[in-house]
C-alpha positions in Angstrom: 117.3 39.0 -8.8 119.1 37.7 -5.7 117.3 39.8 -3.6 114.0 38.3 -4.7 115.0 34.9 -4.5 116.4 35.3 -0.9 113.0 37.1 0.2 111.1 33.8 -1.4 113.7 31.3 0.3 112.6 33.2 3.6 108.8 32.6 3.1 109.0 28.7 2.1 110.9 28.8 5.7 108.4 30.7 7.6 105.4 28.7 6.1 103.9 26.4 8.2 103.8 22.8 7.3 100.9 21.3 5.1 98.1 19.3 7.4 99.0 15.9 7.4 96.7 13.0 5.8 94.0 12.0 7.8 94.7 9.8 10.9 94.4 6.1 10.1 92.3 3.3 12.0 93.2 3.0 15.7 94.7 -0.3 14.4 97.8 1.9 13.0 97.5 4.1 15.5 98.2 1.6 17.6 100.8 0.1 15.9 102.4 3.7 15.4 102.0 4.1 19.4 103.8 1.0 19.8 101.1 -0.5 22.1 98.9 -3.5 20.6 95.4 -3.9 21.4 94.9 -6.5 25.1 93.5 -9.6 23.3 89.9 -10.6 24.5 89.6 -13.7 27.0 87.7 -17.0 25.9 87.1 -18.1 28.9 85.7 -16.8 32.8 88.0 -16.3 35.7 88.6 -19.4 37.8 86.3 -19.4 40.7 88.5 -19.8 44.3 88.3 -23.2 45.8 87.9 -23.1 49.8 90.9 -25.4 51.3 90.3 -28.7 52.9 90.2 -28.7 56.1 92.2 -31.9 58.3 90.7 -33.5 60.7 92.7 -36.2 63.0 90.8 -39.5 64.3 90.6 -38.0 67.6 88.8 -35.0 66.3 86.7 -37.1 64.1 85.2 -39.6 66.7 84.4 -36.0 68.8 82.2 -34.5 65.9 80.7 -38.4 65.2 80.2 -38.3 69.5 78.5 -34.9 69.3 76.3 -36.0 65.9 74.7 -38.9 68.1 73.9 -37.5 71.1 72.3 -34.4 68.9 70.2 -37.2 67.1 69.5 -39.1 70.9 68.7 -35.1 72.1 66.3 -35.1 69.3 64.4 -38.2 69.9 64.1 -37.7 73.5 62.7 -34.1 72.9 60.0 -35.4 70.2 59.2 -39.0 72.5 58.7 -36.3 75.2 56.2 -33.9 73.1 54.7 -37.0 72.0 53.7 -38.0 75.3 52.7 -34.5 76.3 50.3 -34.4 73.3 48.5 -37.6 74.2 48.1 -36.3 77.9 46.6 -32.9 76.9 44.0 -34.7 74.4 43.1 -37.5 77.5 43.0 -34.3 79.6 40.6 -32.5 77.4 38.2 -35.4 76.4 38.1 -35.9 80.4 37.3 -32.5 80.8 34.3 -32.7 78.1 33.5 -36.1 78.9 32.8 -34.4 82.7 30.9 -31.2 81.8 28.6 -33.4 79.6 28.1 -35.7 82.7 27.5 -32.4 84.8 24.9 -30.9 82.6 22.9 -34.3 81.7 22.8 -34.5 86.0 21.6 -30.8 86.7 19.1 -31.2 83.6 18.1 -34.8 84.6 17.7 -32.8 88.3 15.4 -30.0 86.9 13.3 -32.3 84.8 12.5 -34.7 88.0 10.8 -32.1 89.6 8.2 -31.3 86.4 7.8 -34.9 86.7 5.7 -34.5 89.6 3.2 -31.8 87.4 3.2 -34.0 84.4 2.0 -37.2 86.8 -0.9 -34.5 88.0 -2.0 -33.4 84.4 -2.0 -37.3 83.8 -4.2 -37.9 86.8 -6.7 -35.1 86.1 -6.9 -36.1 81.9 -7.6 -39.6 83.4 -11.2 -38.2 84.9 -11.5 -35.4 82.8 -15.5 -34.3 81.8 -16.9 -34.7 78.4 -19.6 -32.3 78.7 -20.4 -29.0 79.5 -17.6 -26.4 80.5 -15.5 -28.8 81.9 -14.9 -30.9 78.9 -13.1 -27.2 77.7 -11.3 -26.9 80.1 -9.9 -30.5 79.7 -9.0 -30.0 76.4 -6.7 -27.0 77.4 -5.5 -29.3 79.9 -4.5 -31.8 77.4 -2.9 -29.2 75.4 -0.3 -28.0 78.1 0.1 -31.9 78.7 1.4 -32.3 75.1 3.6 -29.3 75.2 5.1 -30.6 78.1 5.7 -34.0 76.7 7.3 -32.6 73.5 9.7 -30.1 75.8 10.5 -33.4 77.9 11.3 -35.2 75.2 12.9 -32.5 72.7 15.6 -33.3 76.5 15.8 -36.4 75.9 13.5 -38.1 78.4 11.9 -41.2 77.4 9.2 -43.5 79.2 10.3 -46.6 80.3 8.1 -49.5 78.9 6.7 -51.2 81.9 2.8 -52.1 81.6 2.5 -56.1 80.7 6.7 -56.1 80.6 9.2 -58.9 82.6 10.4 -56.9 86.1 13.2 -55.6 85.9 15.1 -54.2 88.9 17.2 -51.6 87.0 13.9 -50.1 85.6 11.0 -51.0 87.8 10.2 -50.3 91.6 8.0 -53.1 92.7 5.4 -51.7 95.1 3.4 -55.1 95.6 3.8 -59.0 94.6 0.3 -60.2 94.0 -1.1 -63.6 92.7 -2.4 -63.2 89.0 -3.7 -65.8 86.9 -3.6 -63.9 84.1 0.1 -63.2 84.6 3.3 -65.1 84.7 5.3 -64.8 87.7 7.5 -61.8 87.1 5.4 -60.2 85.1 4.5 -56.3 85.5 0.7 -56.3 86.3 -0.2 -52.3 86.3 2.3 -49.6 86.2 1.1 -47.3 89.2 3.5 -44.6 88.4 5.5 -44.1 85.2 9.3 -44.3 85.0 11.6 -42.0 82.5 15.1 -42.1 81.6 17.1 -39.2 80.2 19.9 -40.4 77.6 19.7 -43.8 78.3 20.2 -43.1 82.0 17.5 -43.6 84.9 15.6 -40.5 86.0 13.2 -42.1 87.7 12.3 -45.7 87.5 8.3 -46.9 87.3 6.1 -47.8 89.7 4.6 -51.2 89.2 2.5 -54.1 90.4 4.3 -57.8 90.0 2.8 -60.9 89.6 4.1 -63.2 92.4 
């Protein structure tokens, strides 16, 4: 009997211990640790403030002296760009002002030669047949005349009243002064040649009789 209960006492030594109970909640395992949980914060980090900087007067009136003569910099630069502006947009109406003047001269040059074929279709309309093959050929006459006038005045060229109208110098070419009792004195008589303008400017001014 001893023997047996000596072999028993030697196997409740050797056996190993029984698993413990389950492990509890981290709570106690962190209470068992020793170490409690880092408590949550209510509220954000503080944001860093920059430091003020000093300034002395004398550093002061320097900035305030550097401020105005920015601003007086400033004005200067836009007065000047101003200016600039204003010359460029003389400059360019000038410049169209100019080639309108140039082009109204060379076309008003141009046209004053055909002046000199539409004063001969005129002249010949004036004694033109009304029988036989001539008459034709007066008609097709007529019809270049017209398609001259409409080019003429699709230009701009426009007759300048004159027959039965007061002289005037600016318009008229006085070619005699004769007595006319049928006229007052200054008074156009017959227009020997007609006058045009182009854009309200002489191309060629009329011929005229003038009652004295």
């Amino acid at each position: 009997m001893k023997k047996f209960d000596k072999h028993e006492e030697d196997e409740k030594q050797n056996r190993p211990p029984a698993d413990s109970e389950s492990d509890p909640v981290d709570e106690n395992n962190a209470s068992q640790n020793g170490s409690t949980p880092a408590p949550e914060s209510d509220s954000a980090p503080e944001t860093a403030q920059e430091p003020l900087v000093g300034l002395t007067m004398t550093e002061y009136n320097e900035m305030q002296d550097k401020i105005t003569q920015s601003e007086q910099k400033s004005k200067e630069h836009f007065e000047g760009w101003q200016r600039e502006r204003a010359d460029f947009l003389n400059y360019r109406k000038r410049v169209e002002r100019e080639n309108t003047q140039l082009y109204q001269n060379l076309t008003g040059q141009i046209i004053k030669k055909y002046l000199v074929i539409l004063d001969d279709l005129e002249r010949a309309l004036k004694a033109r047949p009304t029988q036989g093959e001539g008459a034709v050929w007066a008609d097709g006459i007529e019809l270049i005349y017209r398609k001259l006038t409409t080019i003429l005045d699709g230009e701009g060229v426009k007759i300048i009243p004159a027959d039965g109208a007061e002289f005037d110098p600016n318009l008229h070419e006085a070619i005699s002064n004769e007595d006319s009792s049928d006229h007052e004195s200054g008074q156009v008589i017959e227009v020997v040649q007609k006058g045009y303008t182009i854009n309200d400017r002489v191309l060629r001014p009329a011929l005229v009789r003038v009652a004295r």
